[in-house]
C-alpha positions, 0 to 999 in steps of 0.5 A: 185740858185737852182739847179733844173732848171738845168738838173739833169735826167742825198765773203764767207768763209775764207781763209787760211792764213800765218803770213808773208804778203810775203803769203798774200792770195787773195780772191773773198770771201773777198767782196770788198778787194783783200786779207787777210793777218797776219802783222808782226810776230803774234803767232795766225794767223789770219781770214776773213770771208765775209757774201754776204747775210749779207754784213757782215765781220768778222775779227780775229786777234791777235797781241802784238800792233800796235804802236812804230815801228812795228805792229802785227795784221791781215789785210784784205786790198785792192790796192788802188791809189788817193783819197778815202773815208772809212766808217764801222759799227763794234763792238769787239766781247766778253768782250775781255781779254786786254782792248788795243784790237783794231778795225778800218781802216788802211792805209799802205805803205807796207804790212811790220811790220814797214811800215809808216801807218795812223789807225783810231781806237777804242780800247776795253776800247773806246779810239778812235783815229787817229795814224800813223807813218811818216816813215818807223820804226818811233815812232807811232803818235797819235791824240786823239778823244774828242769821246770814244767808236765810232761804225761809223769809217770813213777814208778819203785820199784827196792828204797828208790829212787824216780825221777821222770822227767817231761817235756812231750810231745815231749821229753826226761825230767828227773830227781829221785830219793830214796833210802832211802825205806822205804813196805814191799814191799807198797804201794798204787800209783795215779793222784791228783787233789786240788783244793786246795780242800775246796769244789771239785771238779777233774778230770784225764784220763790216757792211756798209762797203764802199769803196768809190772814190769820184769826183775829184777835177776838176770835172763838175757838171750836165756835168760830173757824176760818179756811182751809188749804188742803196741801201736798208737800215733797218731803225731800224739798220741802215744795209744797203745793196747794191744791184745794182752797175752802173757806170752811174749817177742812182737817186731817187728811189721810191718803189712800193706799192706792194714791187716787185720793185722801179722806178729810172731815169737815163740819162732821162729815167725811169727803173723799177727794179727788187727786186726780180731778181735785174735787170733794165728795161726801162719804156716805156715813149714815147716822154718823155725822159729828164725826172729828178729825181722828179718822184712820184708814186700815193699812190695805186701805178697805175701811176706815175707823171714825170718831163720832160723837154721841148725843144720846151719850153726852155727845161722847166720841165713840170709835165705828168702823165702816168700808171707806166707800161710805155704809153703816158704821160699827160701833167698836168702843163701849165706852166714849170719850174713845179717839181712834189714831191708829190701825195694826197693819194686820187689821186686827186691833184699833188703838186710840185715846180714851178718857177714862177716871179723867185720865187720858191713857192709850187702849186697844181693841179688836177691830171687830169690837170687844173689851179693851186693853189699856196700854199706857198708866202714866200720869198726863195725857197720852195721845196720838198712837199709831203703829209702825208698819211692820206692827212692832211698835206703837209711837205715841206722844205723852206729857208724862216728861212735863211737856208734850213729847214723843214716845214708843212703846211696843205693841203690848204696851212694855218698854215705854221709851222717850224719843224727843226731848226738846223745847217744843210740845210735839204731837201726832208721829205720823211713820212713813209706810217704807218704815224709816221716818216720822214726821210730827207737829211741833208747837212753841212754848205758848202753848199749853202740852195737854193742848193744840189748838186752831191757828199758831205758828206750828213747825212739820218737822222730820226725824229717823223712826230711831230718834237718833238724829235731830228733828229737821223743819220740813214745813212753816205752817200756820195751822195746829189743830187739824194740821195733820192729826191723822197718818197722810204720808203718800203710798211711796213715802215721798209726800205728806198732805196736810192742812194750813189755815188763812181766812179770805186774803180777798177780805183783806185786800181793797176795794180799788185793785 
């Protein structure tokens, strides 16, 4: 069933430190952590700094190991309890003097030298793996990663379980996970360095760092949300910058032509935000207010298309169009569900998803309303249109292939041609405005093709218009439904917004911090 016919509108410098965790110092300067601290007796104390304008973290340990039954290095670490998802970027800095020097995320019991723990770690030499030691002094364990020198470290805690999933930039994770390892509910989670050598000190630098609370397990989809970060990310890098935090469900963001602002839904409404002062308004949409996340701004940025369900009409989706300052909107679809995803470059004709006889097919129509046409006939969900910017082409993603996949078409609808064939089910080809690229949101295999739900591991993934070259991961996300539903590339084809999810990490942390 495709989920759309159900509502879905709705730090700085560093700190001084002692080598017993007894003294661990804790710090707003540490960005998402509550403290820095020197496990175990090292010889070099050790340092984080935080970089707000980056969002950037710089470690500096030293350490004779972090294996047997005892460890040295030094933690930047937080309080946390339940379920939660870990993701970084980093690299050890310098060519390093022992080749064991060590990056990644550890979960402990105890700030201790011998407490039990789980590490995901790579090694200056690119040995990557999961190690953890069971019991308080037990032997560490280790379960090797088929891949060497990862840069993409993620730490995943659902009930005992611990997944690791690690991947060089660009490509996809690889897996490694233990079982019925009991660390306690309330534990320490954070970033580690250790150099392997007591008498040297090594330093790594982290970004996309995330702290991530996932939905729990009984949770009710399009019921029940969880928050929001509204996200800018450098194509080019893949550094991603979160510059908006709400604890309400915020979607799809589009960005303004003129790179002063984006336009998001949330709860049904419309919100205009800030670049520059990094603050939500509410657009004026008068009598629309159940408006969905398939919103899309004309290509000289005057007006916007909305999807707003009906109540007199079933609660359908009908498409308005309205001037993206806020006014009255105009209806332009006559029959609903209708899912605006895309506007011609010349402003003269909409293009969205309409259920019609069940069938989910593409049509459009003039911007100033009228008949519609139908574009797509195949059996299976077609979804997400959107032209190219010289109006040539329509991309669209179809399941008519049996997964979800992405399609072109040119803009009268003739030679319908597949451009991914993967394993993955892809949605919403969002076209960079220089005409070159198009990024899509990959979901896995555990998803239904006809569906894309709230909160899943999704990939944002990259690939040349033509679709001759492989898609190449940009973004680890958590996230799915909202993520990127609507075109947001930045006016220079540099940057990309979108939306990951995490419930309140402050509820999962203790109350002794």
């Amino acid at each position: 069933m495709n989920l759309k016919i159900m509502y879905a509108g709705l730090l700085l410098a560093a700190t001084s430190l002692t080598s017993s965790p007894l003294f661990a110092q804790r710090s707003n300067a540490l960005g998402q952590f509550d403290g820095q601290s020197d496990v175990g007796k090292v010889k070099r104390p050790g340092a984080a700094t935080y970089d707000p304008v980056k969002q950037e973290y710089t470690v500096e340990g030293s350490g004779t190991n972090i294996w047997f039954d005892h460890d040295e290095f030094h933690y930047v670490w937080k309080h946390m309890k339940g379920d939660f998802i870990l993701q970084l970027n980093g690299k050890l800095l310098g060519k390093g003097v022992d080749p064991h020097r060590k990056l990644g995320w550890m979960v402990r019991s105890t700030l201790d030298s011998n407490s039990a723990h789980i590490n995901a770690v790579v090694h200056g030499d690119g040995l990557t793996s999961l190690q953890f030691r069971r019991t308080k002094a037990a032997t560490t364990e280790e379960q090797k990663s088929a891949l060497t020198s990862a840069d993409v470290v993620q730490l995943a805690r659902k009930g005992n379980t611990y997944t690791m999933s690690v991947a060089r930039n660009g490509q996809l994770f690889v897996t490694e996970q233990v079982s019925d390892l009991t660390l306690g509910d309330d534990v320490y989670v954070g970033l580690f360095v250790c150099s392997h050598n007591p008498d040297v000190s090594e330093k790594a630098v982290f970004h996309n760092v995330r702290i991530i609370v996932p939905a729990r397990n009984n949770f009710v989809p399009y019921r029940e949300y969880i928050g929001s970060d509204l996200e800018l990310m450098d194509v080019a890098t893949g550094h991603r910058k979160a510059i908006y935090h709400s604890p309400e469900s915020i979607q799809a963001p589009n960005w303004l032509p003129n790179n002063k602002a984006l336009i998001y839904n949330s709860n049904g409404k419309l919100y205009r935000f800030d670049l520059k002062k990094k603050t939500p308004t509410v657009i004026n949409t008068d009598f629309a207010i159940n408006n969905n996340n398939d919103h899309v701004l004309s290509f000289d940025g005057k007006m916007i298309g909305i999807s707003n369900h009906v109540k007199d009409e079933g609660n359908k989706s009908i498409v308005y169009t309205l001037p993206v300052g806020g006014g009255k909107p105009k209806r332009i679809t006559p029959l609903g569900h209708s899912y605006l995803h895309g506007w011609s470059p010349d402003g003269k004709t909409l293009i969205y998803t309409g259920q019609r006889n069940d069938e989910f097919d593409i049509y459009k129509i003039s911007s100033d309303g009228g008949p519609e046409t139908q574009l797509t006939t195949a059996k299976g969900l077609d979804d997400g249109s959107e032209y190219s910017p010289d109006g040539k082409y329509i991309y669209f993603n179809s399941t008519r292939s049996g997964t979800m996949q992405i399609w072109r078409m040119k803009a009268d609808g003739s030679d319908q041609t597949q451009i991914t064939n993967d394993e993955f089910n892809n949605w919403f080809p969002h076209i960079s405005p220089d005409g070159k690229w198009m990024t899509i949101l990959s979901f896995g295999k555990d998803v239904s093709p006809d569906d894309h739900p709230f909160y899943k591991h999704v990939y944002l993934r990259l690939l040349p218009v033509s679709g001759d070259a492989p898609a190449k991961v940009i973004a680890y996300v958590y996230g799915g439904q909202g993520t990127i539903n609507t075109p947001s590339w930045s006016p220079d084809s540099k940057q990309i917004a979108f939306i990951s999810n995490s419930d309140s990490v402050d509820k999962a942390a203790t109350a002794n911090k």
